[in-house]
N, C-alpha and C positions, 0 to 999 in steps of 0.2 A: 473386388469392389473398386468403382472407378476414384479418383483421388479428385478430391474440391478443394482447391487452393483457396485460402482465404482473403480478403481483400478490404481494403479501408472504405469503413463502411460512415465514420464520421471523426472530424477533428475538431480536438479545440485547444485553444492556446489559455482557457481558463479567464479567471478576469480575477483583478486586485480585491484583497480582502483584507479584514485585521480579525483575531480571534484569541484566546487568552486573555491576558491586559493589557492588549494592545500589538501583539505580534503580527506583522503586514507579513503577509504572503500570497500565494497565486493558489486559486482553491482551481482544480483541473476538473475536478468531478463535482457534483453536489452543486450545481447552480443552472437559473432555469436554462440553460443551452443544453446542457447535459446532466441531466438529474441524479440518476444514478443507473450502473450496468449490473445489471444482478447476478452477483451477492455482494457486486463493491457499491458502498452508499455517499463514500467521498473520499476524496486525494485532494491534499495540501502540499505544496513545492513553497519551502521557506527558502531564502538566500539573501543574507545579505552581510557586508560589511562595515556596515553601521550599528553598533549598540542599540542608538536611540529604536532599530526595529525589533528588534528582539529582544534587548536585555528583561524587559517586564518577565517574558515567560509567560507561562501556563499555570498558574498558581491552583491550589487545591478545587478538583472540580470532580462529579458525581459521573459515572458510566453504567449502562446496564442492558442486555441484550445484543451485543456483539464485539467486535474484536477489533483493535488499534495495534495500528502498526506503526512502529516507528523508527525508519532506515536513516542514518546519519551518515552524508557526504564528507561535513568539515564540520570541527568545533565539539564540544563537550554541553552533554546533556545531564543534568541530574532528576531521578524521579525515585518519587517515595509513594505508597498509600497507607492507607488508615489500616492494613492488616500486619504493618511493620515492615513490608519489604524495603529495599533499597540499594541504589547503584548510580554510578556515572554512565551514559554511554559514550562512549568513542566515535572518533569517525569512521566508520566502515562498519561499525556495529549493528546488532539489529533488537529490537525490544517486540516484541510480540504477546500483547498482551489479553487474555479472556476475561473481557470484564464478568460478564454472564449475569449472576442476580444481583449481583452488583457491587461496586467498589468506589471510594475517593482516592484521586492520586494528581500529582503534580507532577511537571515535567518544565524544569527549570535553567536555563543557561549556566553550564560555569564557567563563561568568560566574559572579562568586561571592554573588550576589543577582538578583530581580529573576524573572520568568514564564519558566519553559521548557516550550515545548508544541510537539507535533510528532506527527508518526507513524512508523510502521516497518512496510512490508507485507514480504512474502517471498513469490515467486512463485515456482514451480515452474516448472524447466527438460525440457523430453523429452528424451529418452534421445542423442538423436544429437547433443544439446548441452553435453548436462553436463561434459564434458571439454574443453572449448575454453578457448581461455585466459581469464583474467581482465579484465574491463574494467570501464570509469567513463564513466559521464556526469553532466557536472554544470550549472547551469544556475542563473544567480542570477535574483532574482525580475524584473528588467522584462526576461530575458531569452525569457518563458515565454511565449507568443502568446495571443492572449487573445478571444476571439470575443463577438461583442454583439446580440444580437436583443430584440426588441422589449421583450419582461417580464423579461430572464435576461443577467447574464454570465456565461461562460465560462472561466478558467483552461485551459489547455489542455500539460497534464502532459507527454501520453503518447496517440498516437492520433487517429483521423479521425473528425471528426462529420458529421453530412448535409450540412451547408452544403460542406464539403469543405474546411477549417480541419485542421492538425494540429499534433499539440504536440510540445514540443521536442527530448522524448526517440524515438529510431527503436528501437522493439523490436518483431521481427517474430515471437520465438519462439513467443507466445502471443496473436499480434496482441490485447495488450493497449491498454487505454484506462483513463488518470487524467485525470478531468478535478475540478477546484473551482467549486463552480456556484453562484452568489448568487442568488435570485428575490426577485423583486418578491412583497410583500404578495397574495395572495387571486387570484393571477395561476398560471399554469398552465407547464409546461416536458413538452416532447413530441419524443420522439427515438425515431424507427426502429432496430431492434435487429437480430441478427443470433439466427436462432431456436435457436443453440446454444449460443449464450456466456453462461456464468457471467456472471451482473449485480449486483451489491453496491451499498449504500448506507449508507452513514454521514453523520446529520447533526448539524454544529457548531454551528447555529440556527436557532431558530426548530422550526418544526412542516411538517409534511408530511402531505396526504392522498391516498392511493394506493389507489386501486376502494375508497372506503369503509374506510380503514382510517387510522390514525393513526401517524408517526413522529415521534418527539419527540427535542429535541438529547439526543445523546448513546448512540441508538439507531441498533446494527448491523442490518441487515437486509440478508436472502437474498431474491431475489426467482425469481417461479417462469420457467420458460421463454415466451417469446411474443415476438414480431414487433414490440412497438413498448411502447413507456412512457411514461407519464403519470402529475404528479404534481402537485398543487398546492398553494401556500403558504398557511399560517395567516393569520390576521390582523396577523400583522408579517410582514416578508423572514424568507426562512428561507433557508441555505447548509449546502451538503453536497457529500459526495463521491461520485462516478460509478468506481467501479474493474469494469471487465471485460475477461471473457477466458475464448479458447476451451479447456475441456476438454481437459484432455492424455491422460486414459484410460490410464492407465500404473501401474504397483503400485509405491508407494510404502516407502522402507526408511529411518526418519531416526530419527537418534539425535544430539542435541544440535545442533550447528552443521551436521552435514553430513545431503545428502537424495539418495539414490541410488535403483536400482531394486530391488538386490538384495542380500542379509545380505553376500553376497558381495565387493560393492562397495564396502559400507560399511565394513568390515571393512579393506579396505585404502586408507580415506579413513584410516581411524585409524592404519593403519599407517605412511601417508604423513607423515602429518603429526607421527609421534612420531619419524619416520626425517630429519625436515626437508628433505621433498621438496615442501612449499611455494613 
């Protein structure tokens, strides 16, 4: 079988937002330039070292029908829900959580100075899952496997890569894949793809060149479909993020916190949740 290199198929550099009580951030996905790449429905990049933008936090809010992610670069995250769980996350930590038929939970700063930078993906759940119950996984940073080749390290999130390495978190809904990927200077990173999965990239430094084409920190990019990927670093190390995953092909109904299939559904997510069947 002949090999289809895959290639940047749309960028975006996202646009300013505020969400929680008032957290300013850069929403990358989830806005009309880029709506959403199915099964991812939105990506937040918070950073700053200002209090006034993030001290508020994320105070108690309702989810239902799919799954948040939450990778911390810098700084201390606290999150609780109404089922009693709880923890801090760290920087380099990863929170993975299945809302499913649904949950309240808060995700709170514990610093009142100092960098907080992170992300927050939201992955769409298929139909035959969205009602399961809720679950967590959580994973502090030297818990996260880490794979090593020759020009590239590996963080390993979420997922199986050729060498047959997997990372920490087990999600089979959308056999998704997060990996954190460091390359070497002017050196190359090459990974066999599955020719149907959604492939996303977002880089934290440096530069990237992809079939002739240029990705610079701070750029989301869509890539098109094909059998294998190649990319190579700028003139310094360049580090970014690897998030894929297959296609769920399913009609979407989301209104706020929850993501169903049908008005129907949603309708009685909101019902649910004002009736406190959470």
């Amino acid at each position: 079988m002949s090999i289809q290199t895959r290639r940047i198929q749309n960028t975006t550099r996202g646009i300013a937002a505020s969400d929680g009580a008032g957290v300013q951030l850069t929403r990358l996905l989830g806005h009309p330039q880029l709506k959403n790449l199915d099964p991812f429905l939105m990506m937040d990049h918070f950073a700053s070292d200002d209090p006034d933008d993030y001290i508020a936090g994320f105070p108690p809010h309702p989810h239902r029908g799919f799954e948040t992610v939450t990778y911390l670069l810098a700084g201390l995250m606290k999150h609780q829900d109404n089922a009693g769980h709880e923890g801090v996350l760290k920087a380099g930590g990863i929170q993975w959580m299945t809302a499913g038929r649904g949950i309240i939970h808060s995700e709170m700063p514990q610093q009142e100075n100092g960098l907080l930078s992170g992300f927050q993906l939201w992955i769409n759940l298929p139909a035959q899952y969205k009602m399961i119950p809720a679950a967590y996984q959580e994973f502090e940073p030297e818990q996260i496997p880490r794979e090593t080749r020759d020009d590239a390290q590996l963080k390993l999130i979420c997922g199986q890569t050729s060498f047959g390495n997997r990372g920490a978190v087990i999600n089979d809904y959308v056999k998704a894949q997060f990996w954190d990927i460091s390359l070497e200077a002017e050196k190359s990173f090459i990974e066999p793809t599955s020719s149907t999965a959604t492939l996303m990239l977002y880089v934290i430094e440096g530069e990237l060149e992809i079939e002739g084409n240029t990705l610079r920190s701070g750029d989301l990019s869509a890539l098109s479909q094909g059998t294998e990927f190649k990319a190579t670093a700028g003139n310094t190390s360049a580090r970014f993020l690897w998030i894929s995953g297959e296609p769920i092909h399913e009609s979407i109904a989301q209104a706020g916190p929850f993501v169903m299939n049908t008005q129907a559904e949603l309708k009685q997510a909101f019902d649910d949740f004002k009736s406190g069947r959470f």
